[in-house]
mmCIF file as Biopython writes it, N, C-alpha, C and O atoms, coordinates in Angstrom:
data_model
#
loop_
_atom_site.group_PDB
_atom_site.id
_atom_site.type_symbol
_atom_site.label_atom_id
_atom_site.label_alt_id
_atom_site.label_comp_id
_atom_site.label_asym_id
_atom_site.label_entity_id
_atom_site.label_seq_id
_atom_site.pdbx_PDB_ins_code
_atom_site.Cartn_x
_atom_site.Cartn_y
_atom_site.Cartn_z
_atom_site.occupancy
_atom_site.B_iso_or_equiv
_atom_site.auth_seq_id
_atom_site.auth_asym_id
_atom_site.pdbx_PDB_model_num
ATOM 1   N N  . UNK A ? 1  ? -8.859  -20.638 44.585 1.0 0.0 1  A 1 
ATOM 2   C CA . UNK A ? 1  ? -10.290 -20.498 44.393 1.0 0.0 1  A 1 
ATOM 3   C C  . UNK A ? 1  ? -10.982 -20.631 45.752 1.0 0.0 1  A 1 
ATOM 4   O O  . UNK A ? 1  ? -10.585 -21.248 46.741 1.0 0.0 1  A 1 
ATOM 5   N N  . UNK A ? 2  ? -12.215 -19.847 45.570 1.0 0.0 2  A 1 
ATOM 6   C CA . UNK A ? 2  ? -12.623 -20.067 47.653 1.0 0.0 2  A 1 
ATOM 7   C C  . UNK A ? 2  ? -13.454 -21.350 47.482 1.0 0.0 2  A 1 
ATOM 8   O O  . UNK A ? 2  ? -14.121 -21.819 46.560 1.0 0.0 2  A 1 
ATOM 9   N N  . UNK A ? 3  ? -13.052 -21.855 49.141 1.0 0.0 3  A 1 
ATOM 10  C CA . UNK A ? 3  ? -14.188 -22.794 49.094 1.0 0.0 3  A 1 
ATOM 11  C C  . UNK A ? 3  ? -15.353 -22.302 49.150 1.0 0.0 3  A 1 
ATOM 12  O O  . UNK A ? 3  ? -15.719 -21.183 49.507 1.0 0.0 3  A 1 
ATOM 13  N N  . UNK A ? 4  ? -16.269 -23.709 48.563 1.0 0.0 4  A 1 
ATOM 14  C CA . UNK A ? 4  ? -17.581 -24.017 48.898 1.0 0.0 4  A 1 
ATOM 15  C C  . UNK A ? 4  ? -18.050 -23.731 49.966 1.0 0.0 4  A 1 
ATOM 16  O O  . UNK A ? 4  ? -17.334 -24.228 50.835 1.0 0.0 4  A 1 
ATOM 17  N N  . UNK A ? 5  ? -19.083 -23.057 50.497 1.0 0.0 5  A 1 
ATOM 18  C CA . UNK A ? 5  ? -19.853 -22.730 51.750 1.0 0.0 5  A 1 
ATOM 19  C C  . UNK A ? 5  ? -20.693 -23.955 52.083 1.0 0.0 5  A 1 
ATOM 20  O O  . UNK A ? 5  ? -21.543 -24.247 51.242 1.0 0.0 5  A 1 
ATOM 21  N N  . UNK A ? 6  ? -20.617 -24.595 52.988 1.0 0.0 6  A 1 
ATOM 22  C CA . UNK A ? 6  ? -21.837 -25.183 53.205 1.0 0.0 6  A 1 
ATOM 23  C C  . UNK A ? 6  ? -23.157 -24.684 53.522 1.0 0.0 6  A 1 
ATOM 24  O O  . UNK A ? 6  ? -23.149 -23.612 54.128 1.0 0.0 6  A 1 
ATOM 25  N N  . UNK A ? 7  ? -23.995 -25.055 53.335 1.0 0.0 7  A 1 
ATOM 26  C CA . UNK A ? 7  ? -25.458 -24.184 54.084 1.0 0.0 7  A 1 
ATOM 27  C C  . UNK A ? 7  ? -25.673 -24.259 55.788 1.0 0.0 7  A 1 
ATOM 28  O O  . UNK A ? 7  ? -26.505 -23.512 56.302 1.0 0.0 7  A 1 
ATOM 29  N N  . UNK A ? 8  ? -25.050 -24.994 56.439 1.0 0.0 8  A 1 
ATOM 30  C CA . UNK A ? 8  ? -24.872 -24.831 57.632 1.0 0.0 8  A 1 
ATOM 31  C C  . UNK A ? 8  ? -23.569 -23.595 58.646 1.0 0.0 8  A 1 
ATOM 32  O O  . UNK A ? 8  ? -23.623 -23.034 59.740 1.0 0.0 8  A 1 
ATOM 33  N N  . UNK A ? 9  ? -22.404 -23.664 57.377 1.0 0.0 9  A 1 
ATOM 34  C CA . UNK A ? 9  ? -22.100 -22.318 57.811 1.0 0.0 9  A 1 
ATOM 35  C C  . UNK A ? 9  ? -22.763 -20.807 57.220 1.0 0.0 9  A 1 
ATOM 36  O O  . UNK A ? 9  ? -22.845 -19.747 57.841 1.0 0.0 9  A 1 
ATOM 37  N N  . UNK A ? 10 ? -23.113 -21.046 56.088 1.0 0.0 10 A 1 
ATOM 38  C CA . UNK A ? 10 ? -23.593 -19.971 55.576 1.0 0.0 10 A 1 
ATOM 39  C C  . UNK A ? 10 ? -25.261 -19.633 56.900 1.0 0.0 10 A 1 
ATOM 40  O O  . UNK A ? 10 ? -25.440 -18.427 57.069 1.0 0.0 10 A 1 
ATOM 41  N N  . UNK A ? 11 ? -26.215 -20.493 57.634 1.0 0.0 11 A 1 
ATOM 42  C CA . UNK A ? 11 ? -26.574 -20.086 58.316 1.0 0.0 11 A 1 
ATOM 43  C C  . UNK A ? 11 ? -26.525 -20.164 59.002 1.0 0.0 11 A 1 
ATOM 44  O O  . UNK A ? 11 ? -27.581 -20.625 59.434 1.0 0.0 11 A 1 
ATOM 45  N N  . UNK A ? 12 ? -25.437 -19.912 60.153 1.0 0.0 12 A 1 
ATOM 46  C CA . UNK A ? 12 ? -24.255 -19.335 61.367 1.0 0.0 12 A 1 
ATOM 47  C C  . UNK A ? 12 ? -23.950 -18.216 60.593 1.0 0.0 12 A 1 
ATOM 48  O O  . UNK A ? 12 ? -24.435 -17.224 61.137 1.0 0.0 12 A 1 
ATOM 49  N N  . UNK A ? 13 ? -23.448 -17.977 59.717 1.0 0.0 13 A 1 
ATOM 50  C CA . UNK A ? 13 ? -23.403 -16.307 59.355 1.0 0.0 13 A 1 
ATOM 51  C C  . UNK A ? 13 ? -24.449 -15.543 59.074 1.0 0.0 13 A 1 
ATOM 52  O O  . UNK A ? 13 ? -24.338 -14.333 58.876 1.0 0.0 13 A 1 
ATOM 53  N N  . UNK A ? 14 ? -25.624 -16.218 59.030 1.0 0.0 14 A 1 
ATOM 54  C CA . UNK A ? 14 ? -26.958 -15.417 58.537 1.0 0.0 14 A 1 
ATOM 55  C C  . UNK A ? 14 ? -27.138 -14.963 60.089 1.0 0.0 14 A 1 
ATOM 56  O O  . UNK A ? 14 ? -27.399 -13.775 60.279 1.0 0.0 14 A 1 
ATOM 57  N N  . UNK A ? 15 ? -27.005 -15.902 61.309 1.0 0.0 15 A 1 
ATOM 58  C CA . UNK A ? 15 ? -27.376 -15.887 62.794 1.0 0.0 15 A 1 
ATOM 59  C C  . UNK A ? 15 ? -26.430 -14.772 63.345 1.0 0.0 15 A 1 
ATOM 60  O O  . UNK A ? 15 ? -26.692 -14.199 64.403 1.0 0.0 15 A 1 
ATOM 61  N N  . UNK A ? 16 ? -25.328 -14.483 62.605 1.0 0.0 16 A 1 
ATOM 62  C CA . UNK A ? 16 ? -24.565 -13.759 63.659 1.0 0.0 16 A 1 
ATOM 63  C C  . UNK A ? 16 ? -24.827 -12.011 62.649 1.0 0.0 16 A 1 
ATOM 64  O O  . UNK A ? 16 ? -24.482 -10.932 63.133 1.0 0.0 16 A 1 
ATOM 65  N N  . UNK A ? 17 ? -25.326 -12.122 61.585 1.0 0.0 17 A 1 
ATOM 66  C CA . UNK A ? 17 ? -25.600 -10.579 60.812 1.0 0.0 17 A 1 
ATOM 67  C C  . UNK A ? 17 ? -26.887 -10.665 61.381 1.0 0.0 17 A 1 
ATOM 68  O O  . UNK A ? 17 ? -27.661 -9.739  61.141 1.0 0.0 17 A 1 
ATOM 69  N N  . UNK A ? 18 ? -27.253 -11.579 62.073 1.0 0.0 18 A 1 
ATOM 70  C CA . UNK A ? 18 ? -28.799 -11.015 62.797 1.0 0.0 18 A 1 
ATOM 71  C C  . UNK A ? 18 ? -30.290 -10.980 61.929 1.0 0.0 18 A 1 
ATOM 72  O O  . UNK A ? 18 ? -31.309 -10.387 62.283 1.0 0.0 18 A 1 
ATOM 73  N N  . UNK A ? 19 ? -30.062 -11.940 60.471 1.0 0.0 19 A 1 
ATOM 74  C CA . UNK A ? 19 ? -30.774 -12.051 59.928 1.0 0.0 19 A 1 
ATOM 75  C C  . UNK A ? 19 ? -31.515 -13.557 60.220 1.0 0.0 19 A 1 
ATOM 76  O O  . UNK A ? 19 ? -31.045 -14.621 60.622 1.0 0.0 19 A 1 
ATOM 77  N N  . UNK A ? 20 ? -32.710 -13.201 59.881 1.0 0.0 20 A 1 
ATOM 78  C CA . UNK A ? 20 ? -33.584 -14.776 60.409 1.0 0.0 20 A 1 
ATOM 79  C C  . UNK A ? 20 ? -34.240 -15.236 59.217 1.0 0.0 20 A 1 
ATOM 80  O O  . UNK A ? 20 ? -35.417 -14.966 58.979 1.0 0.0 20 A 1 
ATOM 81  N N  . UNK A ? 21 ? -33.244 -16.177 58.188 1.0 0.0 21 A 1 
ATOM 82  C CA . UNK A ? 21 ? -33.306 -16.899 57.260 1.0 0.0 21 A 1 
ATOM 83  C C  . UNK A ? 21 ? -33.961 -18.521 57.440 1.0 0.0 21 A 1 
ATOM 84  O O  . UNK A ? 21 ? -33.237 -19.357 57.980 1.0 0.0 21 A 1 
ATOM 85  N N  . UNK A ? 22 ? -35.154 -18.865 57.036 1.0 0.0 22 A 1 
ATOM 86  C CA . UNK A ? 22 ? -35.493 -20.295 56.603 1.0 0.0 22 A 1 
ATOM 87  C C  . UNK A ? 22 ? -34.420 -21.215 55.855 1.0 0.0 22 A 1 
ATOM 88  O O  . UNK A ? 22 ? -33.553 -20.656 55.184 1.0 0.0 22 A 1 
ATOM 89  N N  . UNK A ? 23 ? -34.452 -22.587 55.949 1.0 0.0 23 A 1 
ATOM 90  C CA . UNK A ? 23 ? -33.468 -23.413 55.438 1.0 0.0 23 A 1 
ATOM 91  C C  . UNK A ? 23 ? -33.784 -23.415 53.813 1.0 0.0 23 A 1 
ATOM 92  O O  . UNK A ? 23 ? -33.154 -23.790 52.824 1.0 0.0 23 A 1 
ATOM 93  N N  . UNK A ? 24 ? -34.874 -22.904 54.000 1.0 0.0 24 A 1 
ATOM 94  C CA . UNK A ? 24 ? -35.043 -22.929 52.232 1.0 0.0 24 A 1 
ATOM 95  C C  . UNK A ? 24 ? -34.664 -22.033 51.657 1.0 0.0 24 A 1 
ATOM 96  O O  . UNK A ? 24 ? -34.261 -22.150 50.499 1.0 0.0 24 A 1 
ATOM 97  N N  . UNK A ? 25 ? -34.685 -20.738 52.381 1.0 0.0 25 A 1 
ATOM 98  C CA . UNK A ? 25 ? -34.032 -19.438 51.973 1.0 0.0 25 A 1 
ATOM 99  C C  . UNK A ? 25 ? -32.699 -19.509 51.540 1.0 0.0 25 A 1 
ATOM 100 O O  . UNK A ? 25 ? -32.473 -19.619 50.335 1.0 0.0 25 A 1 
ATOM 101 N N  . UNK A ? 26 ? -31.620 -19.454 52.505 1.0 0.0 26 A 1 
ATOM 102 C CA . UNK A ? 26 ? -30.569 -20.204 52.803 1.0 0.0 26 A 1 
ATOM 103 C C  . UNK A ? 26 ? -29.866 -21.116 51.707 1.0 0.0 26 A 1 
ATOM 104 O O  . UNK A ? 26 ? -28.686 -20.953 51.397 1.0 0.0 26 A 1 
ATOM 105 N N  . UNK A ? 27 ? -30.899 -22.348 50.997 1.0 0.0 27 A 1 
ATOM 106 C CA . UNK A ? 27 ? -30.524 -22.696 50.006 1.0 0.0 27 A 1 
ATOM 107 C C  . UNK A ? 27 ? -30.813 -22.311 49.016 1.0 0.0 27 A 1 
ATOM 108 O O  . UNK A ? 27 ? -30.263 -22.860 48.061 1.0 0.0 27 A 1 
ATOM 109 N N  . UNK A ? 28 ? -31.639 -21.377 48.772 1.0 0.0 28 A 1 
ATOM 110 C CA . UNK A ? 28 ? -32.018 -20.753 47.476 1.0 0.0 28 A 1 
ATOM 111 C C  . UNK A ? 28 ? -30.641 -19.771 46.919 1.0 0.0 28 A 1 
ATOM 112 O O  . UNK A ? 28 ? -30.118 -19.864 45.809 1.0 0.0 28 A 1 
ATOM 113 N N  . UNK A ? 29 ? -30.183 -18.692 48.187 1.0 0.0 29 A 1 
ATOM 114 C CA . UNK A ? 29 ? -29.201 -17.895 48.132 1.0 0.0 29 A 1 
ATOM 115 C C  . UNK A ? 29 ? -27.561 -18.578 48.015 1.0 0.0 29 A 1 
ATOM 116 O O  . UNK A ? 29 ? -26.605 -18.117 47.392 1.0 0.0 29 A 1 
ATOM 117 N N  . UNK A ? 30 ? -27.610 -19.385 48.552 1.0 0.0 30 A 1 
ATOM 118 C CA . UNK A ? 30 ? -26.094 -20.633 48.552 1.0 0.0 30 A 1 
ATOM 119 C C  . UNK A ? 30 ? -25.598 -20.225 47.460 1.0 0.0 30 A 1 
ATOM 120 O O  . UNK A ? 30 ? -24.636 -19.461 47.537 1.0 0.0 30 A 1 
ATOM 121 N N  . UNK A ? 31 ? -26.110 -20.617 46.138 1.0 0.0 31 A 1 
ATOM 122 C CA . UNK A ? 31 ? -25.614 -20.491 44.676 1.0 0.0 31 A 1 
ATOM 123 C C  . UNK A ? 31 ? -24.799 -19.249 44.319 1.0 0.0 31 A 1 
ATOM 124 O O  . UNK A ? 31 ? -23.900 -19.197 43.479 1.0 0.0 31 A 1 
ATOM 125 N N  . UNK A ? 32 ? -25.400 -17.943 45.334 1.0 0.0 32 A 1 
ATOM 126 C CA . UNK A ? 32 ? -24.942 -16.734 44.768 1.0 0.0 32 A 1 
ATOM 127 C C  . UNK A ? 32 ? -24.058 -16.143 45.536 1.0 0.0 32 A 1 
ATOM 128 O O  . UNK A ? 32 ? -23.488 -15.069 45.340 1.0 0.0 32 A 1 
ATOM 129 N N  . UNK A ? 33 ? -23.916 -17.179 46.783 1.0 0.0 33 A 1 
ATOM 130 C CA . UNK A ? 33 ? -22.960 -16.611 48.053 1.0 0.0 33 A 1 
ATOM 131 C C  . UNK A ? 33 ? -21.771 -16.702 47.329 1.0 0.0 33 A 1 
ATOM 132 O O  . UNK A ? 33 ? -20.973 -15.833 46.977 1.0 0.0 33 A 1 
ATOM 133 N N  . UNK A ? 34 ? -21.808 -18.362 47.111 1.0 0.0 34 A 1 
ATOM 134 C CA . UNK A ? 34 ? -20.275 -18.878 46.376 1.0 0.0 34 A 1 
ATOM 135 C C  . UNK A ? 34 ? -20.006 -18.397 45.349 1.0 0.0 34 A 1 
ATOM 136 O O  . UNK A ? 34 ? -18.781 -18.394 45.230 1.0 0.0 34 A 1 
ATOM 137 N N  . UNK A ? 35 ? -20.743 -17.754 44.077 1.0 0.0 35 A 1 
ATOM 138 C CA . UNK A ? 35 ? -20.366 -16.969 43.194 1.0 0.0 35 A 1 
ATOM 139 C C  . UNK A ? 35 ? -19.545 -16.157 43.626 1.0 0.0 35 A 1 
ATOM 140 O O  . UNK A ? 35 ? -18.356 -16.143 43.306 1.0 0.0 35 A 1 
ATOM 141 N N  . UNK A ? 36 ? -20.147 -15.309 44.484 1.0 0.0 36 A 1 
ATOM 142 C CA . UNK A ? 36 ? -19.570 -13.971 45.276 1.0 0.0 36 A 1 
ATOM 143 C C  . UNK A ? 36 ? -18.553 -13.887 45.957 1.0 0.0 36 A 1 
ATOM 144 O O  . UNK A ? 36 ? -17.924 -12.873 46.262 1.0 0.0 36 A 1 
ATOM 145 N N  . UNK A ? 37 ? -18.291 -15.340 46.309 1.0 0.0 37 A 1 
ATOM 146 C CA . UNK A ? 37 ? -16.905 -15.962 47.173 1.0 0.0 37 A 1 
ATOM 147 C C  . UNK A ? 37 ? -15.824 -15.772 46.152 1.0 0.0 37 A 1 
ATOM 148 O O  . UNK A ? 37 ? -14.700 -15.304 46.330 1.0 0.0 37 A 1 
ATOM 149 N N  . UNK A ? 38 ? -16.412 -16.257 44.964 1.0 0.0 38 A 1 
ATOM 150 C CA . UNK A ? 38 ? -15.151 -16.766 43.766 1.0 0.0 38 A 1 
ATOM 151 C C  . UNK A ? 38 ? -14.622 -15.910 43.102 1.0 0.0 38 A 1 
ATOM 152 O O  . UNK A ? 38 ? -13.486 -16.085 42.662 1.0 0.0 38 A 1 
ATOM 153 N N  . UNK A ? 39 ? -15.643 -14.262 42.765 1.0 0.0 39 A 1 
ATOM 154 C CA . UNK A ? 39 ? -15.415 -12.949 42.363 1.0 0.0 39 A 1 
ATOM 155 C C  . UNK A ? 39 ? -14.940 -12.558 43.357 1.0 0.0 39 A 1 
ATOM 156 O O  . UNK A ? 39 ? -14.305 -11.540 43.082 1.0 0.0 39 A 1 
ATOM 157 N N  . UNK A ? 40 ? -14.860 -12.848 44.682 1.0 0.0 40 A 1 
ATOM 158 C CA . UNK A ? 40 ? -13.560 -12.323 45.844 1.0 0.0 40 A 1 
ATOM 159 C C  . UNK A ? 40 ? -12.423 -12.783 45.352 1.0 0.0 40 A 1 
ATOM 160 O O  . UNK A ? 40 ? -11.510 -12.033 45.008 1.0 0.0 40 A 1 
ATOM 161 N N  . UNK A ? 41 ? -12.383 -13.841 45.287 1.0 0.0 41 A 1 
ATOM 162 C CA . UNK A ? 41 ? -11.310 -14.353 45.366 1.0 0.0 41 A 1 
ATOM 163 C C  . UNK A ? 41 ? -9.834  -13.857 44.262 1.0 0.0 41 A 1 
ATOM 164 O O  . UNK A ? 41 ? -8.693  -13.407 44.368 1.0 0.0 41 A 1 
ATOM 165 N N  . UNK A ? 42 ? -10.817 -14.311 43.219 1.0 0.0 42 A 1 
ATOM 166 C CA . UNK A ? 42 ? -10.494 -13.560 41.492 1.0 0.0 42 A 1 
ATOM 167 C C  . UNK A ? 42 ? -10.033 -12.026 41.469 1.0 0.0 42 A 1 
ATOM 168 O O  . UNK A ? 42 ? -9.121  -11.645 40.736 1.0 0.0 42 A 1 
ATOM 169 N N  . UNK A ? 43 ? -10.918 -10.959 42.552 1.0 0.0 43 A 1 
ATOM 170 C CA . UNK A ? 43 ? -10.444 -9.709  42.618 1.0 0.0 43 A 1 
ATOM 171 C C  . UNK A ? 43 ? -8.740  -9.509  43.680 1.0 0.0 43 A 1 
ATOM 172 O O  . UNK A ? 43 ? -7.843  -8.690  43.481 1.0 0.0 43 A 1 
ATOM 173 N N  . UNK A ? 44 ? -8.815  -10.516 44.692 1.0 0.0 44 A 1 
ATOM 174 C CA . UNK A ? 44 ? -7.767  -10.752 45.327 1.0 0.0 44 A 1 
ATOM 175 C C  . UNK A ? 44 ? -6.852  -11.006 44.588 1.0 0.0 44 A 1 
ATOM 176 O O  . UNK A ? 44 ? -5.837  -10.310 44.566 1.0 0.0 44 A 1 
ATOM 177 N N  . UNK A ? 45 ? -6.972  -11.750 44.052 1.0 0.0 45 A 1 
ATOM 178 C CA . UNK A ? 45 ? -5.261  -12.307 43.329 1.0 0.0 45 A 1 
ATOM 179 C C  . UNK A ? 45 ? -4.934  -11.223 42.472 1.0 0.0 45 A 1 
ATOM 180 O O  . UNK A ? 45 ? -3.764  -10.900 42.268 1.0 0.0 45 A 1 
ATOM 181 N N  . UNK A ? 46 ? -6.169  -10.487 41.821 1.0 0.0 46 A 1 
ATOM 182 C CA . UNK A ? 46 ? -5.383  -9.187  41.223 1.0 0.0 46 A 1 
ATOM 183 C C  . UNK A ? 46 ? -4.833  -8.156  41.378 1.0 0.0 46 A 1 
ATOM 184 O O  . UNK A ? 46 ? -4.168  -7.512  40.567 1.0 0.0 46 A 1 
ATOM 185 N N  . UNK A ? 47 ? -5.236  -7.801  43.111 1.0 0.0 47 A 1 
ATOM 186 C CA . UNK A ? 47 ? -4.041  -6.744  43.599 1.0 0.0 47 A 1 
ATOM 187 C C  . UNK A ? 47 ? -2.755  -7.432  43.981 1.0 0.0 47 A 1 
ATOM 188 O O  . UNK A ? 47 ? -2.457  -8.624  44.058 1.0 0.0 47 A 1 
ATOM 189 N N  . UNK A ? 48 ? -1.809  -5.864  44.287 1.0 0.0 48 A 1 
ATOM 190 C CA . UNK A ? 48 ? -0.339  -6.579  44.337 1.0 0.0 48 A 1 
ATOM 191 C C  . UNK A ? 48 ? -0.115  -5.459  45.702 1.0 0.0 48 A 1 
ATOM 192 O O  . UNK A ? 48 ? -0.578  -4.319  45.734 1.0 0.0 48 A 1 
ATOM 193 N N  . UNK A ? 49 ? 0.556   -5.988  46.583 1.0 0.0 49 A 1 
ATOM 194 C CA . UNK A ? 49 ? 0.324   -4.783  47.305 1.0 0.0 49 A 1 
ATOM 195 C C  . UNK A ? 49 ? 1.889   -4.677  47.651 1.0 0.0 49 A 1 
ATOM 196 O O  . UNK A ? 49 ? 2.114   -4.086  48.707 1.0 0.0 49 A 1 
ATOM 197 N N  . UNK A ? 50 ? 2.909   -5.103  47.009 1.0 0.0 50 A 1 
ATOM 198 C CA . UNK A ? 50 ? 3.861   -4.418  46.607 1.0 0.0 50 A 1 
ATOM 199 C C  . UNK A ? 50 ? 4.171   -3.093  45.758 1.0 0.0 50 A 1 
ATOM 200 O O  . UNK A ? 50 ? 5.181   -2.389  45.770 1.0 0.0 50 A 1 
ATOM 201 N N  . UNK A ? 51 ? 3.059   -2.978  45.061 1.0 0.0 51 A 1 
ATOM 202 C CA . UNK A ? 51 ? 2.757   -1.301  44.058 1.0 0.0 51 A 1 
ATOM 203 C C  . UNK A ? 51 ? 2.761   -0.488  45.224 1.0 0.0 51 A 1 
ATOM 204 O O  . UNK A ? 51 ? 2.433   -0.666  46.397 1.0 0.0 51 A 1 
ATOM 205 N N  . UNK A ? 52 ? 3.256   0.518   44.520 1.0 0.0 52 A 1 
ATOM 206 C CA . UNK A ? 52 ? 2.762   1.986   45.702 1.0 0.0 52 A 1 
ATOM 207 C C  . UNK A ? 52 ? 1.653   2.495   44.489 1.0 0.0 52 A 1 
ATOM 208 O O  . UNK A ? 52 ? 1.700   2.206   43.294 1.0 0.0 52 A 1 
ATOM 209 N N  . UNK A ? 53 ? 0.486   3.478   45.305 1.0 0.0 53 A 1 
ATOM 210 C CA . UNK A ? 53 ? -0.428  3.629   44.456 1.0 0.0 53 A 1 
ATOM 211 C C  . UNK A ? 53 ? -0.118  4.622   43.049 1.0 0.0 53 A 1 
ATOM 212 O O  . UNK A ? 53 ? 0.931   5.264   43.005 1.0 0.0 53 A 1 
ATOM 213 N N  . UNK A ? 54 ? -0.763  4.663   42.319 1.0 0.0 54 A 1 
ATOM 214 C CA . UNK A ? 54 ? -0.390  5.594   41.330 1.0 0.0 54 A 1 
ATOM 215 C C  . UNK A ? 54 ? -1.237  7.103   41.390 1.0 0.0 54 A 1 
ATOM 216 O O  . UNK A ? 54 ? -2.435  7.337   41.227 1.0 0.0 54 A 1 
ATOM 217 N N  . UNK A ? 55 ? -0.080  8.015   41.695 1.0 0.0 55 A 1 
ATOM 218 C CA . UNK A ? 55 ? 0.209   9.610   41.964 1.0 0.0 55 A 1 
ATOM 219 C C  . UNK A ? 55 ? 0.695   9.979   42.125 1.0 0.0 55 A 1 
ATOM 220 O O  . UNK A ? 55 ? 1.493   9.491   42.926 1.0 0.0 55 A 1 
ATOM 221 N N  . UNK A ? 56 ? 0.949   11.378  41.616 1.0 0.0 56 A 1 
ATOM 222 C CA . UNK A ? 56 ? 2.323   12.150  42.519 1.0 0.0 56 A 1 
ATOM 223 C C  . UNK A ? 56 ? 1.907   13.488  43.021 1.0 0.0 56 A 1 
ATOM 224 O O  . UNK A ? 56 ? 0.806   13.999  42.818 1.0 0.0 56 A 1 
ATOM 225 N N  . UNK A ? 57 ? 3.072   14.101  43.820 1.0 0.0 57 A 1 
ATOM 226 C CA . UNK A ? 57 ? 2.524   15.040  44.625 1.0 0.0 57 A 1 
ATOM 227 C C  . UNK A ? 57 ? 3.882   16.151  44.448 1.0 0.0 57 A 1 
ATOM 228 O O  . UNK A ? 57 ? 5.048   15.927  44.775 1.0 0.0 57 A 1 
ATOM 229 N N  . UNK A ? 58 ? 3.464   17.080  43.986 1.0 0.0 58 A 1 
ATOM 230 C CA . UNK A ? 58 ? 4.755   17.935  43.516 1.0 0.0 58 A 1 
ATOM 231 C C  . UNK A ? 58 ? 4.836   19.725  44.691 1.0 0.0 58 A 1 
ATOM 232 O O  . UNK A ? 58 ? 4.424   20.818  44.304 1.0 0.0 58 A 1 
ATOM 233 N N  . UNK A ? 59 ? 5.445   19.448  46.001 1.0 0.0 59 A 1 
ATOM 234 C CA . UNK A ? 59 ? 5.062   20.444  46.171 1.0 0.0 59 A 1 
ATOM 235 C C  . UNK A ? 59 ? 6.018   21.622  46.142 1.0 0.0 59 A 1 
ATOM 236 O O  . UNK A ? 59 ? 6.940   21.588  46.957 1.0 0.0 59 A 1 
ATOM 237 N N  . UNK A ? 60 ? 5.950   22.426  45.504 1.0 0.0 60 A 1 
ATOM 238 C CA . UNK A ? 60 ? 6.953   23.992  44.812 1.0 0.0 60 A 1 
ATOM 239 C C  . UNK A ? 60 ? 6.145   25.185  45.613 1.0 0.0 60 A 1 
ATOM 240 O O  . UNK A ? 60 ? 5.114   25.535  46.187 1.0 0.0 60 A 1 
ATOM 241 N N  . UNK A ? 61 ? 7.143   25.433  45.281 1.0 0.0 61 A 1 
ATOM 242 C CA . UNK A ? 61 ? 7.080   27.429  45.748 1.0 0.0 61 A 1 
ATOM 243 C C  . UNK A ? 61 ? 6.908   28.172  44.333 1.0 0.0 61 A 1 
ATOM 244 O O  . UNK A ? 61 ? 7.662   27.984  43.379 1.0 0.0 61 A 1 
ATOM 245 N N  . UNK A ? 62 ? 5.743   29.093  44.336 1.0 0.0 62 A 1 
ATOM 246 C CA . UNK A ? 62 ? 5.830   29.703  43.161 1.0 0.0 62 A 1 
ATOM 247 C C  . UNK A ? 62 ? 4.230   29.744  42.846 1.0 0.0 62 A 1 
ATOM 248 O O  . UNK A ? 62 ? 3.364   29.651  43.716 1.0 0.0 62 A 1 
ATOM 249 N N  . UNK A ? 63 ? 3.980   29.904  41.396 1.0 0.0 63 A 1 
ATOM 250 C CA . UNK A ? 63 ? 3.007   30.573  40.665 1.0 0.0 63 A 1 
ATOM 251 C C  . UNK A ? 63 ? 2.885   29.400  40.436 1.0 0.0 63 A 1 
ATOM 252 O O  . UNK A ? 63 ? 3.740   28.698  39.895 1.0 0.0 63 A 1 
ATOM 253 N N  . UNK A ? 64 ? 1.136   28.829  41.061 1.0 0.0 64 A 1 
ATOM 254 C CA . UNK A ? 64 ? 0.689   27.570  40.401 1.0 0.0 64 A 1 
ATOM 255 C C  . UNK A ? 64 ? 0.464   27.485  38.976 1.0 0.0 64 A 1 
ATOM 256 O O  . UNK A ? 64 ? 0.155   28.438  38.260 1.0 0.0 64 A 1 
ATOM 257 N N  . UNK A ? 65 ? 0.612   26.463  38.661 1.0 0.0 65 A 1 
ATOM 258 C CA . UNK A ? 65 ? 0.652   26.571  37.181 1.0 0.0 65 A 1 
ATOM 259 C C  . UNK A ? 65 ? -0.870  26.377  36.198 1.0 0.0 65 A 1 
ATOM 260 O O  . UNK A ? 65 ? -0.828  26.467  34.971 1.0 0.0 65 A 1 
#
């Protein structure tokens, strides 16, 4: 599961995307960062990147079908 953001790193990352966020801002948004952390996280564990993707590629000589 990801960690918790603190609001002091979360604004060091607001400073370096060049956005100029208030501390109140900052904590208003916190709640939805870490959501967003945890739906990363959750989508991560569901790829496998041992799969090869699913398709195939058939290439023949002849009258396409």
């Amino acid at each position: 599961m990801a960690q918790e953001m603190t609001l002091e790193e979360l604004s060091l990352l607001a400073v370096q995307a060049g956005l100029k966020l208030t501390r109140d801002e900052l904590r208003r948004i916190l709640p939805g960062v870490h959501r967003s952390r945890i739906q990363v996280a959750e989508l991560r564990d569901l790829m496998t990147d041992h799969l090869e993707p699913a398709g195939v590629f058939l290439a023949q000589k002849g009258q396409p079908r």
